[in-house]
N, C-alpha and C positions, 0 to 999 in steps of 0.2 A: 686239331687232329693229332692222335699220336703216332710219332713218327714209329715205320715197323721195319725201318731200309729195303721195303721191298723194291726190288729191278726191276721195269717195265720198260721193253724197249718200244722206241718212239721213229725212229728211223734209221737208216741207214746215211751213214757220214757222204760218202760221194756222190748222193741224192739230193741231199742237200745246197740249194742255191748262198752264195755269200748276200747276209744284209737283208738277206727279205724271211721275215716271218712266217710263220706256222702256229697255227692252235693247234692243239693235242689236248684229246678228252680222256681222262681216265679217273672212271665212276663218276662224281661233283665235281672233280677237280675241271676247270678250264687252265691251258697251261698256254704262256707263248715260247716259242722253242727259239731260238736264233743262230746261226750261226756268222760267227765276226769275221771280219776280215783276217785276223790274226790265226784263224783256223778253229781258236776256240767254240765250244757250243757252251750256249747259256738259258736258261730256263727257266720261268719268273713266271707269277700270277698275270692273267691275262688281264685284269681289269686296271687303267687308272685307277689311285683310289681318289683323285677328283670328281669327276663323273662318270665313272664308268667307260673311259674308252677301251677298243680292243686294242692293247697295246701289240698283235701280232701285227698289225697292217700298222705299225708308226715307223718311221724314220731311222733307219741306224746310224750311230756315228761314236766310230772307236767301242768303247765298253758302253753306250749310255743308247738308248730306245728316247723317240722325239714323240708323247700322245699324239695318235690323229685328231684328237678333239683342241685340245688347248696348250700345244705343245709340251707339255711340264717334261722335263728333264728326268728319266730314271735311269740309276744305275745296273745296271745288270748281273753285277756283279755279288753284291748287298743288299739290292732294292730302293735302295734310298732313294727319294726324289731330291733333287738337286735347287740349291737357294735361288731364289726365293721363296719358292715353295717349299711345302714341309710334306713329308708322309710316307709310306714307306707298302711296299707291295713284298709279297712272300717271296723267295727264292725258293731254286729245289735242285738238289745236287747230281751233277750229270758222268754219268761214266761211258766213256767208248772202248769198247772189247771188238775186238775181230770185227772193223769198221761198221759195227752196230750202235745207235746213240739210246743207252739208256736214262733213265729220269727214276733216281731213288726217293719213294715216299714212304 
């Protein structure tokens, strides 16, 4: 896809629960939204790319999302999945304006 930095906002920041996931649909996209403990929001491809889990219902811990299927380790930050595993999920960059969280594609 090319990227067009369009803003789509996706929620509102003090709506937001710490650690627990959100899918957000916009057009094809499935998106998992998070917000960390650290206050930051991060915003990543929802699927594993092992099998397909929803990474919005996995596990948070610091910067890194746990699959609900096979636990594999993602960063949230980069996408990376974390050794031993290999592979890597899209990222998508998040702006907060006037406690609104947008998601630029």
């Amino acid at each position: 896809m090319e990227k067009t930095n369009e803003r789509i906002k996706v929620a509102v920041l003090d709506e937001m629960p710490e650690k627990i996931g959100r899918t957000v649909r916009i057009g094809s996209l499935e998106i998992a939204l998070f917000k960390l403990a650290d206050g930051n929001v991060r915003a990543i491809e929802n699927r594993c790319p092992h099998k397909g889990g929803v990474l919005a219902e996995g596990i948070i811990s610091g910067e890194h999302v746990f699959c609900p299927m096979h636990d594999w380790k993602i960063c949230t930050t980069d996408g990376k999945v974390q050794s031993p595993d290999v592979g890597c999920v899209k990222t998508f960059a998040v702006k907060i304006e006037d406690g609104n969280v947008f998601i630029l594609i």
